[in-house]
N, C-alpha and C positions, 0 to 999 in steps of 0.2 A: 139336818145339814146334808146337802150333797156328797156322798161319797163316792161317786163313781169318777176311775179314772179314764174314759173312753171320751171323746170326745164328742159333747153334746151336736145332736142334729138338727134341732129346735132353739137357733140363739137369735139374739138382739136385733134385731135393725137398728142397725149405729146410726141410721138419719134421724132417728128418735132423741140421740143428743145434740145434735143442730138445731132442732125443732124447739125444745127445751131452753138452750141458748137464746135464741128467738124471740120464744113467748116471754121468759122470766126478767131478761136484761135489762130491760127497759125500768125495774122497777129494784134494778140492782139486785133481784135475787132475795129480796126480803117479803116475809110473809107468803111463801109458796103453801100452798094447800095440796096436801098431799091426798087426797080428795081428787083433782082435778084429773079430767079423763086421760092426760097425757101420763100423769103419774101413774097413774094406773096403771099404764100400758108400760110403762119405764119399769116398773116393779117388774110385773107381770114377764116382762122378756129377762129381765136383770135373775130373777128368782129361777129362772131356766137355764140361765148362762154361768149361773154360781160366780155373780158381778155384784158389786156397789159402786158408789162413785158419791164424793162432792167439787161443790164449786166453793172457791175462795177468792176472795182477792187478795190477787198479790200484793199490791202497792200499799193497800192497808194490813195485810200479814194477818186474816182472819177466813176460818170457815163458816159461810154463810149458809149451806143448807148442805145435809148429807141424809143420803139414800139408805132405806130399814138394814136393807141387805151387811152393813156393819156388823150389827148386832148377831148375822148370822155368819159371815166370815170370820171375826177377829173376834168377836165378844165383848163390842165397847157398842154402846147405844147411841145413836144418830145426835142427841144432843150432847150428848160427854164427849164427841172426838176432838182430839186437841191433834196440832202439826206433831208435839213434841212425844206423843205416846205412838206415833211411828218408830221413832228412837226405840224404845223400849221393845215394839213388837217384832221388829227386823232382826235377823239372826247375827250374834255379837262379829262374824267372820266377813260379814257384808256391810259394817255400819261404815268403813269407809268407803266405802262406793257408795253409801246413801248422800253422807255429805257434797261428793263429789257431784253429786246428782242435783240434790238443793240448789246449791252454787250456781249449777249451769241453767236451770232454773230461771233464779234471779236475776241471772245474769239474760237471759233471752226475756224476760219480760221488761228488765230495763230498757234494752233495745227499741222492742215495740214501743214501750210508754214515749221513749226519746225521738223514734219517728213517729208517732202520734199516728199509725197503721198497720195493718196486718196482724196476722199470728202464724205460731210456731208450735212444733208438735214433738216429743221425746216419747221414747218409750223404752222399756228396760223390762228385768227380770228381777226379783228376792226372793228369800227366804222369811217368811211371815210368820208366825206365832197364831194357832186357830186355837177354837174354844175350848179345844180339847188339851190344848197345853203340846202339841206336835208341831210340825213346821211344814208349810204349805207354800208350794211356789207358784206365787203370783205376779200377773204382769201387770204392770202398772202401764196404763194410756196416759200423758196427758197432753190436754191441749188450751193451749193460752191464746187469748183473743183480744184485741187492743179497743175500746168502745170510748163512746164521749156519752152515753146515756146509763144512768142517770145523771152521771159525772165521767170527767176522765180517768179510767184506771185498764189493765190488765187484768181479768177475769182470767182462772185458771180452772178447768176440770179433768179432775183425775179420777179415771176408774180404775178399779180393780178388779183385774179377775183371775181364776184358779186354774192353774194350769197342771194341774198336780198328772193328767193324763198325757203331757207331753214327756217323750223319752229324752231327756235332756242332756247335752253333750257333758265328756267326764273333765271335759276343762272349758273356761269362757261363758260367755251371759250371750243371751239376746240385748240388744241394743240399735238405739235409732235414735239420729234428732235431724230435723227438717222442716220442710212442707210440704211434702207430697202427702196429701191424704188419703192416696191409694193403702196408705200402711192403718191407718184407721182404722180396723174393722174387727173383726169376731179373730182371733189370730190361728194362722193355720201353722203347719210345721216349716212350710218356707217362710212366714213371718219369724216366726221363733228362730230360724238358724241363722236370721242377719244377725247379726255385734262382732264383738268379740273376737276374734279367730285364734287368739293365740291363749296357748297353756298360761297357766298362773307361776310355774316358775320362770317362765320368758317374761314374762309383767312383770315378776320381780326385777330381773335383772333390767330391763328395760328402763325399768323406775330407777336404779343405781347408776345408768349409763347417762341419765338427764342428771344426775346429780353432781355427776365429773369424772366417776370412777373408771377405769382402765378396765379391760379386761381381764389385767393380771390383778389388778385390787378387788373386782367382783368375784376372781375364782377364789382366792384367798379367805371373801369376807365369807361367803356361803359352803364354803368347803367341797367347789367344784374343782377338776383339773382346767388349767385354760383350753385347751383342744375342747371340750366339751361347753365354755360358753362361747365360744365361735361359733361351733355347732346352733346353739340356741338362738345368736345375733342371725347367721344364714335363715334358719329355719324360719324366723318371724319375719324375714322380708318377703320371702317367698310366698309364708302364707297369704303376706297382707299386699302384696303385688307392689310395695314399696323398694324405690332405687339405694336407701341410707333408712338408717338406723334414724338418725335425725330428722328426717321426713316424716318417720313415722312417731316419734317423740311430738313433734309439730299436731299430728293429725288429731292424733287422741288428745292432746289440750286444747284444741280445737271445738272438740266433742265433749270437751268435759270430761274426757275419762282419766284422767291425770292432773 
């Protein structure tokens, strides 16, 4: 297994999953010969990038072919992976942001399926469970694509990969959902520092202020002075160049992150 935290100099050609997309779709993604010279090279860049990835369909709720590289990330073998031993693998402090993650998910492949075009692309950050039984932060790519061959469905692939050499901020996630596919790629430290921007006790309280609560009920409930969640309401407009509180309430359920 890769241990090195430095960031590899030798990684993927990410047009290698377009390519991939491409050749397989047409046949839904069934019976891929992992043999086949693209595979090859998929491995091949993926085993240098400390990546795996599968594709699933969404509309069916099934993984249809996932990459060796499993078996050396996470320690579950390419035909055993299920959606739901994600649950399991993911750090118990992150599993509601995973759900929140799902959700936005299905909910962006509903979309395409209901306009019959396009795709959409999310990316994020967790905390993983590796072989070793340690926790390893990896970023999840994925990208959903809207197809009428072999059938109509929303095809979803999500890679994985190991970020354990980025120096990661002491509060907030990386985070992205869109179309630009400039964000696609091998992730650098300015890929990594989009999401998030605010601390996890401002998201707390953030998350109280969508719920009704006053700012004399949020000092009360968490055992703040009020002067000091003012402080933290100020602080997270700033960060996030938002006019209201509510604006920014609006953005992140927008995004799914709420």
């Amino acid at each position: 297994m890769n241990t090195n935290l430095t960031t590899p100099t030798n990684y993927i050609d990410y047009s290698l999953f377009f390519e991939f997309i491409e050749t397989f779709s047409k046949d839904g993604f069934i019976g891929i010969n992992p043999g086949h010279p693209l595979m090859l090279e998929l491995e091949e860049g993926m085993e240098l990038s400390n990546q795996f990835f599968y594709i699933a369909d969404v509309i069916q709720m099934s993984i249809l072919y996932t990459s060796k590289g499993s078996t050396r990330m996470i320690g579950i073998d390419p035909e055993e992976l299920t959606f739901y031993q994600f649950m399991e693998l993911t750090h118990p402090d992150e599993i509601p942001r995973l759900n929140l993650g799902r959700t936005k998910i299905v909910k962006m492949a509903q979309d395409l399926f209901t306009e019959e075009n396009g795709y959409s692309f999310l990316s994020t950050d967790y905390r993983m469970r590796n072989p070793l039984g340690d926790y390893s932060n990896i970023l999840v790519q994925c990208y959903l694509v809207y197809t009428e061959t072999p059938r109509k469905s929303v095809y979803f692939l999500k890679l994985h990969t190991n970020i354990d050499w980025w120096k990661k901020k002491d509060f907030g996630f990386h985070y992205y959902v869109g179309e630009d596919l400039n964000h696609f790629k091998y992730p650098d430290k300015e890929l990594l520092d989009m999401g998030m921007l605010i601390s996890q006790r401002e998201f707390e309280i953030l998350k109280l202020v969508e719920l009704g609560l006053s700012s004399e009920q949020i000092a009360e409930k968490i055992y703040l002075s009020v002067n000091t969640v003012h402080t933290h309401r100020c602080n997270m407009l700033k960060k996030t160049g938002k006019e209201t509180v509510a604006d920014l309430i609006y953005s992140y359920k927008e995004r799914g992150l709420m």
